[in-house]
ROSE-4610 file (N, C-alpha, C; in Angstrom, 1 decimal, always signed):
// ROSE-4610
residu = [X/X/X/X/X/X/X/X/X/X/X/X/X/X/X/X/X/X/X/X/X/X/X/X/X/X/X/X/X/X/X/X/X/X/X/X/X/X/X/X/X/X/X/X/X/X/X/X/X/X/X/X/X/X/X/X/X/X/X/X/X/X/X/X/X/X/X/X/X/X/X/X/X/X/X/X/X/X/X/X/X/X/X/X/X/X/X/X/X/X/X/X/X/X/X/X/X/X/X/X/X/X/X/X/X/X/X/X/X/X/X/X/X/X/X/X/X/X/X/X/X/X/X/X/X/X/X/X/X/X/X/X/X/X/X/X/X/X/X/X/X/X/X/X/X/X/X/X/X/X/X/X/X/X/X/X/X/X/X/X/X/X/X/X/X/X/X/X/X/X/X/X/X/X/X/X/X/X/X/X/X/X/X/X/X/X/X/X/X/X/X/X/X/X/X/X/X/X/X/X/X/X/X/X/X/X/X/X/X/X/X/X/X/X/X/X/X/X/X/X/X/X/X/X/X/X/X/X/X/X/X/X/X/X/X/X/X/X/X/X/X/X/X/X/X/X/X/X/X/X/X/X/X/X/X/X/X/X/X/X/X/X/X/X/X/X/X/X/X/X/X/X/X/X/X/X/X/X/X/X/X/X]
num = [1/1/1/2/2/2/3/3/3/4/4/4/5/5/5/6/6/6/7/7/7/8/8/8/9/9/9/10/10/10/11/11/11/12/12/12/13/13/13/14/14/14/15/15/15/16/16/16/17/17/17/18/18/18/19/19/19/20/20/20/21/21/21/22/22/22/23/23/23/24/24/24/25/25/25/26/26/26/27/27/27/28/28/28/29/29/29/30/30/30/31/31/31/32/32/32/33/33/33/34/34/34/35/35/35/36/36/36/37/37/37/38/38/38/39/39/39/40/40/40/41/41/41/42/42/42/43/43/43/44/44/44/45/45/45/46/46/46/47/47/47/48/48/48/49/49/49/50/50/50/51/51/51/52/52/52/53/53/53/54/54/54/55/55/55/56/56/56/57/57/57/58/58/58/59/59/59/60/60/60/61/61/61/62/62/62/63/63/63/64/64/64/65/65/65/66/66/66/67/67/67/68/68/68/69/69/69/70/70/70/71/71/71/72/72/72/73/73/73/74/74/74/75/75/75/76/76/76/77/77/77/78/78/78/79/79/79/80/80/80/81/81/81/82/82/82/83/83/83/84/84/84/85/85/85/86/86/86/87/87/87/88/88/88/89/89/89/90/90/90/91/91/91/92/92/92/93/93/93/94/94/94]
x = [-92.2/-91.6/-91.1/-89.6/-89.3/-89.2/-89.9/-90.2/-89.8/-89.4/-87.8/-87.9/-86.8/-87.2/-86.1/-86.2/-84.5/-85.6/-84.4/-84.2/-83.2/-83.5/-82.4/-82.0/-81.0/-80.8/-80.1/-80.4/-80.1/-79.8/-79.7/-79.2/-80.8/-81.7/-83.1/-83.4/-82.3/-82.5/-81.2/-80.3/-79.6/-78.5/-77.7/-76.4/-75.4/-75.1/-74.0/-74.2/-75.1/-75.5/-75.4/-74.1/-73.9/-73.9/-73.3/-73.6/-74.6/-75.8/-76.7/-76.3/-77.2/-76.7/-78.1/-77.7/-78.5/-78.5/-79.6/-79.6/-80.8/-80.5/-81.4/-81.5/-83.2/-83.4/-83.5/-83.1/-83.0/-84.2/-84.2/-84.9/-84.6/-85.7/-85.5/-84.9/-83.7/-83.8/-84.5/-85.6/-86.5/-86.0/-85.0/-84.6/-83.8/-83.2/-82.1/-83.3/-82.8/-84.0/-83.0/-83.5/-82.8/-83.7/-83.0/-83.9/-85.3/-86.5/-87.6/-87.1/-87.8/-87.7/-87.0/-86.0/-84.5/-84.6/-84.0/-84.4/-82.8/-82.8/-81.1/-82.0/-81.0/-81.4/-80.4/-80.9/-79.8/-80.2/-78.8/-78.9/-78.1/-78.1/-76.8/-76.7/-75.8/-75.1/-75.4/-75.9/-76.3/-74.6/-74.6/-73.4/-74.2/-73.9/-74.6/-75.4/-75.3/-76.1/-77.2/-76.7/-78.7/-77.7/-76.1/-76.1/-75.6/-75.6/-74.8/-73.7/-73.2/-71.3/-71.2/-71.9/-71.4/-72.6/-72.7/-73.6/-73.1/-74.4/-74.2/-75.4/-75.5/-76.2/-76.3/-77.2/-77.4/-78.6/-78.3/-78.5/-79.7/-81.2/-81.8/-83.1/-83.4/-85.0/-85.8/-86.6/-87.9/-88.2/-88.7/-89.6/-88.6/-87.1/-86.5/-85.6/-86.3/-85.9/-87.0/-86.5/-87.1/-86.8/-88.3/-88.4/-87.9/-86.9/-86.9/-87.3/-87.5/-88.0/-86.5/-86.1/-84.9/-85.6/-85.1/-85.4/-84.3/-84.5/-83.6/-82.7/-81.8/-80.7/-79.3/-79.8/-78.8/-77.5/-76.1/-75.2/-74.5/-73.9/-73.5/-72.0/-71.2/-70.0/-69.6/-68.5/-68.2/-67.2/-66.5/-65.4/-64.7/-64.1/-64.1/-64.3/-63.8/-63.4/-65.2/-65.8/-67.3/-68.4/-68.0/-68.7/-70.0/-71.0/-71.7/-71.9/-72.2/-72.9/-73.9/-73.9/-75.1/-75.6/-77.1/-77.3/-76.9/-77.1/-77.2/-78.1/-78.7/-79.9/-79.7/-79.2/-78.8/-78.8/-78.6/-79.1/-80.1/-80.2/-81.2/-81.3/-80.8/-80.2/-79.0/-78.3/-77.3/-77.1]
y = [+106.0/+105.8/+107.2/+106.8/+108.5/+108.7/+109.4/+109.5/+110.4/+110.0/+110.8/+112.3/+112.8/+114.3/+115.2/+116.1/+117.1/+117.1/+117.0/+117.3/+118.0/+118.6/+118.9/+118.0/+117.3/+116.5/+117.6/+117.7/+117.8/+117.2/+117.6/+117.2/+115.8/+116.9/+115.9/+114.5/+114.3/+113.2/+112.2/+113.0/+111.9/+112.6/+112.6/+113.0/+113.1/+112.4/+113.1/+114.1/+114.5/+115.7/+117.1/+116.9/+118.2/+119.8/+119.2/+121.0/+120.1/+121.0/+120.3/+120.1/+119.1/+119.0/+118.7/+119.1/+118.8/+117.8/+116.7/+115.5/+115.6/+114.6/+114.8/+113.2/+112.5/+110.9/+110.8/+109.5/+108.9/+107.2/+106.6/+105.5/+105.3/+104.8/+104.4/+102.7/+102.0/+100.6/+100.3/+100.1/+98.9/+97.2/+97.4/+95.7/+95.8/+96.9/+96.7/+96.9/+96.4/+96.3/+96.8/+98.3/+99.2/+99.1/+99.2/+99.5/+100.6/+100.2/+100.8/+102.4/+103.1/+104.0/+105.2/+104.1/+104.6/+103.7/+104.5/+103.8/+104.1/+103.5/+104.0/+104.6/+105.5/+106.1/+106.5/+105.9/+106.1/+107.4/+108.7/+109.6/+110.5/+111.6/+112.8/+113.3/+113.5/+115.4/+116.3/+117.4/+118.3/+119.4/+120.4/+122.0/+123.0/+123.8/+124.9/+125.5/+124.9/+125.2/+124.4/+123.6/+122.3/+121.3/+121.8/+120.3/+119.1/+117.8/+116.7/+116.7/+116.4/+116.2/+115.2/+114.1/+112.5/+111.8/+110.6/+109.3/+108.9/+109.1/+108.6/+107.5/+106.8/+105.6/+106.1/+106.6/+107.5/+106.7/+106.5/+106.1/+107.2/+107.6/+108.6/+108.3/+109.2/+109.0/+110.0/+109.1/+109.9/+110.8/+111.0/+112.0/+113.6/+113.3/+114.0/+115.1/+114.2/+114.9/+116.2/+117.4/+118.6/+118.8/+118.8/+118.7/+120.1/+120.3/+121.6/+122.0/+122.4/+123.3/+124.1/+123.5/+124.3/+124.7/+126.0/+127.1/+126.7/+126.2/+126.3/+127.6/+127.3/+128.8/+127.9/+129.0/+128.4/+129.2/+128.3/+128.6/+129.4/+130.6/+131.9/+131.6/+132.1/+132.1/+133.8/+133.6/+135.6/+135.5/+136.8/+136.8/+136.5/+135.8/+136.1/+137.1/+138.3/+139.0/+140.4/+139.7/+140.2/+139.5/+138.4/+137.1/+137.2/+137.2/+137.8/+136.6/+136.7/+135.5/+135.1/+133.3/+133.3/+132.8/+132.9/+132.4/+130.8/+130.2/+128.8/+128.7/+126.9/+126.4/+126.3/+126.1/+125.9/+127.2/+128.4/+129.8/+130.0/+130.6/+130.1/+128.9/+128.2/+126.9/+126.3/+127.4/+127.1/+127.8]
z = [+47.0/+45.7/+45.2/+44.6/+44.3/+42.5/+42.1/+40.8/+40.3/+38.8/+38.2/+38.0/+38.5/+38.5/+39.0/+39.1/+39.9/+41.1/+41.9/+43.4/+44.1/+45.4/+45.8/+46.6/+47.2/+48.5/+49.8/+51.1/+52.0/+52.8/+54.3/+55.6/+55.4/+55.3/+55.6/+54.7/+53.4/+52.7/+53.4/+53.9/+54.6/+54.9/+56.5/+56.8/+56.2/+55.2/+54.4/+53.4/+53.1/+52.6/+52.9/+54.0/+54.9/+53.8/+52.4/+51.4/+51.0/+50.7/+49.7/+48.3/+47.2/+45.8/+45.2/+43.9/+43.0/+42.4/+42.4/+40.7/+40.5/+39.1/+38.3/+38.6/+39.1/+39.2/+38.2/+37.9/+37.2/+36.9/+38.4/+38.5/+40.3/+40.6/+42.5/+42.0/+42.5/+42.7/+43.3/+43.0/+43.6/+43.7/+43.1/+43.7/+44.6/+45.1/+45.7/+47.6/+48.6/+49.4/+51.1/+50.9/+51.8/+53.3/+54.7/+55.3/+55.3/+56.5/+56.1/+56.0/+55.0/+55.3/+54.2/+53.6/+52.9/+51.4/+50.8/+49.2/+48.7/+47.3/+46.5/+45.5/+45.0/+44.0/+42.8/+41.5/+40.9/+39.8/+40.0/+39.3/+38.8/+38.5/+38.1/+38.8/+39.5/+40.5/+39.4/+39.6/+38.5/+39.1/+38.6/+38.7/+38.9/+39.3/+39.6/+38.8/+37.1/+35.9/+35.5/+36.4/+36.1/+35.2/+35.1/+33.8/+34.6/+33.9/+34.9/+34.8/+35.6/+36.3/+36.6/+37.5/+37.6/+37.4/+37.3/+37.6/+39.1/+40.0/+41.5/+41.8/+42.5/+43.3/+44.8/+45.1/+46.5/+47.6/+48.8/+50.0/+50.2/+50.0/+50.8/+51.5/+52.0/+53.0/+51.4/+51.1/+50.2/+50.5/+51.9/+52.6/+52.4/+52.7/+52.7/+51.5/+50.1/+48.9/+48.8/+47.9/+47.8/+46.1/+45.8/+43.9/+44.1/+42.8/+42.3/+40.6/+40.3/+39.1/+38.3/+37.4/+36.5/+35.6/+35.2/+34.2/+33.0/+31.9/+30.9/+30.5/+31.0/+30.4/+29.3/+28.2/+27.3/+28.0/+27.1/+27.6/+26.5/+26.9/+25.7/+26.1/+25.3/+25.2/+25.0/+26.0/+26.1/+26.2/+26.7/+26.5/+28.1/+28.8/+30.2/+30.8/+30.5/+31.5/+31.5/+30.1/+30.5/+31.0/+31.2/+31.5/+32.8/+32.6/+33.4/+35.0/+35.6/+36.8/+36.4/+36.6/+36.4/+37.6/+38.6/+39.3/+39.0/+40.3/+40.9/+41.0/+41.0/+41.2/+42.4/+43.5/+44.4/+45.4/+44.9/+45.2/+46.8/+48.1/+48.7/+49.6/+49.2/+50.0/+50.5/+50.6/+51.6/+52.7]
């Protein structure tokens, strides 16, 4: 059972994960009735800032999701051209 939370998905949650990504779960379909092993999961694609960018319904292996831990970083407004970097949550994993 995969219980709601950010993840990262990889190669190891399923082959088309070839770059990894971030969501945020949302709920496992449990009605929907995947072979053994593989579940759907419906959730957000997170950006490289932890925020959501789509609603997806994703094909994965449980075993193969990796919880991650987001750090709240508020978002500042600058000027572009002082605009600092901000890490990725994604940082490390590619």
């Amino acid at each position: 059972m995969v219980e709601p939370g950010v993840y990262l998905l990889t190669r190891d949650a399923s082959p088309q994960f070839r770059t990894p990504i971030a969501v945020r779960v949302v709920r496992e379909q449990a009605d929907w009735h995947p072979p053994y092993g593989w579940t759907w999961i419906r959730c957000y694609q997170l950006d490289r800032h932890g925020d959501a960018v789509e609603t997806r319904h994703l094909f994965v292996m449980p075993a193969g999701l990796r919880r991650l831990v987001l750090i709240p970083s508020p978002h500042t407004r600058t000027p572009r051209r002082d605009r600092a970097v901000r890490p990725s949550i994604l940082d490390g994993f590619r």
